[in-house]
C-alpha positions as CSV (number, residue, x, y, z in Angstrom):
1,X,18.7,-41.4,59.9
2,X,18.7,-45.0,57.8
3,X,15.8,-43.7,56.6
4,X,17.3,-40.9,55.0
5,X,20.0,-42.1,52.9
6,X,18.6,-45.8,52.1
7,X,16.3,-45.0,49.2
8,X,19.2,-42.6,48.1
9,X,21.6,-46.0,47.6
10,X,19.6,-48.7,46.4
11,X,17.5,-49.0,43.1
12,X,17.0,-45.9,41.3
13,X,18.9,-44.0,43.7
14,X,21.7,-42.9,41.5
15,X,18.9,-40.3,40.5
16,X,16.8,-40.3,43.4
17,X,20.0,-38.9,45.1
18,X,20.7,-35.7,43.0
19,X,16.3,-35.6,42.8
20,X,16.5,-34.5,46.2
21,X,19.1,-32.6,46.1
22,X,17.5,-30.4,43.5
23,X,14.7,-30.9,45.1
24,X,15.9,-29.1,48.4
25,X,17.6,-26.5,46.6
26,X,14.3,-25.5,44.6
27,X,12.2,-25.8,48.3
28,X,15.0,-23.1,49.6
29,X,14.9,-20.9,46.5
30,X,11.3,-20.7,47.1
31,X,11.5,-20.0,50.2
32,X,14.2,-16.9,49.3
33,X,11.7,-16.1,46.6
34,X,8.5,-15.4,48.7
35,X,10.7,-13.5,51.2
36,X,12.6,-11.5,48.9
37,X,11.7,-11.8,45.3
38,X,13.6,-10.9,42.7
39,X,14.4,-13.0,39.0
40,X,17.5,-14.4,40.4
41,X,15.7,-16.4,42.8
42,X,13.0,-16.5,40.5
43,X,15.4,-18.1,37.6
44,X,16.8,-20.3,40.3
45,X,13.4,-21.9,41.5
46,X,12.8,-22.3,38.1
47,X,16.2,-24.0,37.3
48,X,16.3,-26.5,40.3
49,X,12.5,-27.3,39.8
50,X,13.4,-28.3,36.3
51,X,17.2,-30.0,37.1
52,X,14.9,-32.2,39.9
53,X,12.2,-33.3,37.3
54,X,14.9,-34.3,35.0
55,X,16.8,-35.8,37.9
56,X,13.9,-38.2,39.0
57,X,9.7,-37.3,38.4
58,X,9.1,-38.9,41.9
59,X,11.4,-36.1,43.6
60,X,9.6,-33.4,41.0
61,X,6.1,-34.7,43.2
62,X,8.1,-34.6,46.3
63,X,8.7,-30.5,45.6
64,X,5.8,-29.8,44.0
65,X,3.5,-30.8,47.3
66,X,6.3,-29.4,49.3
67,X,6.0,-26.0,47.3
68,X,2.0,-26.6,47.6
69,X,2.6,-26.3,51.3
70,X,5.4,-23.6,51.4
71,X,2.7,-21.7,49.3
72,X,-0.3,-21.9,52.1
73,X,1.8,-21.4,55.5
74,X,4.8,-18.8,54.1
75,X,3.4,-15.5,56.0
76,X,5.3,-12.8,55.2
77,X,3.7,-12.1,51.8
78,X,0.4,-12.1,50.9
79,X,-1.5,-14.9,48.8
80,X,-2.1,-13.4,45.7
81,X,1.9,-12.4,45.6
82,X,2.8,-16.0,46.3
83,X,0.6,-17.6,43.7
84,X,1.8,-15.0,40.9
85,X,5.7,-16.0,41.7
86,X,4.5,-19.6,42.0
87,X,2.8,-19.9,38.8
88,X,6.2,-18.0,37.5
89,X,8.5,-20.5,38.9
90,X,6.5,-23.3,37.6
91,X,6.2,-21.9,34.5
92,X,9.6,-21.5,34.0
93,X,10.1,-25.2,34.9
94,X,8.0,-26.7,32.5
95,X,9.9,-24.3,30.0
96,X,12.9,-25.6,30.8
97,X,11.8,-29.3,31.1
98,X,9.3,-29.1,27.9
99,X,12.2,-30.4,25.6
100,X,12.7,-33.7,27.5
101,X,9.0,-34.7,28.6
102,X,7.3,-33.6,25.2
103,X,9.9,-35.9,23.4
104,X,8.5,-38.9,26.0
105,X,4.9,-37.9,25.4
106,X,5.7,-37.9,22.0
107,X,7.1,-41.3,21.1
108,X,6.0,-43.0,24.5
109,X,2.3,-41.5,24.8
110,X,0.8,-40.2,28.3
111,X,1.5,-43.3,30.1
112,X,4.6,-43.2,30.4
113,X,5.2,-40.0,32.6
114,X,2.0,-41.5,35.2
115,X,2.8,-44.9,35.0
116,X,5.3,-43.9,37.9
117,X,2.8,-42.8,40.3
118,X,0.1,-45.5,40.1
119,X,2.6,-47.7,41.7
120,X,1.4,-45.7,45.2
121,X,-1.6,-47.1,47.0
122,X,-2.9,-44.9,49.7
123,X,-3.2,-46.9,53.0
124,X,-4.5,-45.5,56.3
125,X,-2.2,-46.6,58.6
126,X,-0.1,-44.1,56.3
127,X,-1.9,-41.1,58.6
128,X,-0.6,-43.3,61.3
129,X,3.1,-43.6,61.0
130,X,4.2,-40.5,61.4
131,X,2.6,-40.5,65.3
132,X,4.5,-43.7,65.8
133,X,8.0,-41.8,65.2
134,X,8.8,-45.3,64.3
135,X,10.4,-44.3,60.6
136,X,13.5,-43.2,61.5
137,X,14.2,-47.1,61.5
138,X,17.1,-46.4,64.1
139,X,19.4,-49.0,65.8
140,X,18.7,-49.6,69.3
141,X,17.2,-46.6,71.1
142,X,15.3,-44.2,68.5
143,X,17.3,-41.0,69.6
144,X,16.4,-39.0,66.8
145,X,12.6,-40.2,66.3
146,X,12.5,-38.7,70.1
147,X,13.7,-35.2,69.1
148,X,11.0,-35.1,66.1
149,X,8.8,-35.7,68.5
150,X,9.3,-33.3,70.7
151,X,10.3,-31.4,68.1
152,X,6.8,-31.7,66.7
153,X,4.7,-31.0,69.6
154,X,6.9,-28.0,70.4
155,X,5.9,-26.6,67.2
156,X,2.3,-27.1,67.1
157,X,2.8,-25.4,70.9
158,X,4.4,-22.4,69.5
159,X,1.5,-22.3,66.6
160,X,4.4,-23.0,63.3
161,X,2.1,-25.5,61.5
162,X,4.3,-25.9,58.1
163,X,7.2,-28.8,59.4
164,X,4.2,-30.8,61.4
165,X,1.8,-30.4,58.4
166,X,4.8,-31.2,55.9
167,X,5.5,-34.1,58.3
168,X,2.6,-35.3,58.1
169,X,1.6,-34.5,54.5
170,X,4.9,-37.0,53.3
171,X,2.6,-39.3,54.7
172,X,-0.2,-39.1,52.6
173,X,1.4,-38.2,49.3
174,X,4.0,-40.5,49.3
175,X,2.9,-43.7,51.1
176,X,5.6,-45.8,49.8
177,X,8.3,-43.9,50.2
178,X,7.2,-41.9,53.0
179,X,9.9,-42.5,55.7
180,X,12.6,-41.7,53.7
181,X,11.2,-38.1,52.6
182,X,10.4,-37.4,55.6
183,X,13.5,-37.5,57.1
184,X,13.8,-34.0,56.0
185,X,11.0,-32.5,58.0
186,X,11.9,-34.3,60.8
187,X,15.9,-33.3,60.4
188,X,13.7,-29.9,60.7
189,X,11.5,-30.5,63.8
């Protein structure tokens, strides 16, 4: 998808690019984690959430309401299990990450680390786009945007809700950037 790899190569994408990629890797270690826990998986979480929030803060937001969701729909443990390795994963990010953002809060002040997110501004034709399977921005015939479509209503069918809530949840977290994040729920649908 253009929309996948075009934030990755312009601008800040020399650490968007490995931001994701951490990103990802922290999303799948969570994933292990609820299913099988264990302080491997529970060191890893931590160490991928902490190499994407050095790698770029706007990726760390990207997994931490991708983790928020992951947390509600992830059956096969209960709630209260989930928060208490959550909370453990994210603690051991910030304890890993403390070094680097206390040192900007430090000689920068507060504004620094949110100045970065008041650059969104929440639209709602943001709800919309992700029904017009329009942000795959593809050449010609939108092959792929057709797939996530089906791909979408074929999971609400079958009663998965996470990929067609994440979908749609890219959409209201990140309205700027929106398309190119969710390329990877719709790479999933």
């Amino acid at each position: 998808l253009p929309t996948a790899f075009d934030p990755l190569i312009v601008g800040a994408g020399l650490t968007r690019a490995p931001g994701l990629l951490f990103a990802l890797l922290t999303l799948s270690e969570l994933h292990a984690l609820y299913t099988q826990p264990n302080r491997i998986r529970l060191a890893r979480t931590a160490l991928f959430g902490g190499l994407t929030l050095l790698s770029h803060p706007g990726m760390a937001w990207f997994a931490a309401y991708s983790s928020a969701l992951l947390l509600i729909f992830h059956t096969p443990r209960g709630i209260a299990e989930r928060i208490k390795l959550s909370f453990a994963a994210a603690s051991g990010t910030i304890a890993l990450t403390a070094p680097w953002w206390i040192s900007v809060v430090v000689r920068h002040g507060l504004k620094t680390l949110r100045s970065p997110f008041q650059t969104e501004t929440f639209s709602i034709t943001a709800l919309l786009t992700p029904f017009s399977f329009l942000f795959t921005n593809e050449a010609l015939i939108a092959f792929l945007a057709v797939f996530c479509f089906l791909g979408f209503f074929n999971s609400l069918r079958a009663r998965r809700w996470f990929i067609p809530t994440w979908l749609l949840g890219v959409f209201i977290f990140e309205p700027r950037l929106g398309a190119a994040y969710a390329a990877v729920p719709a790479a999933l649908l």
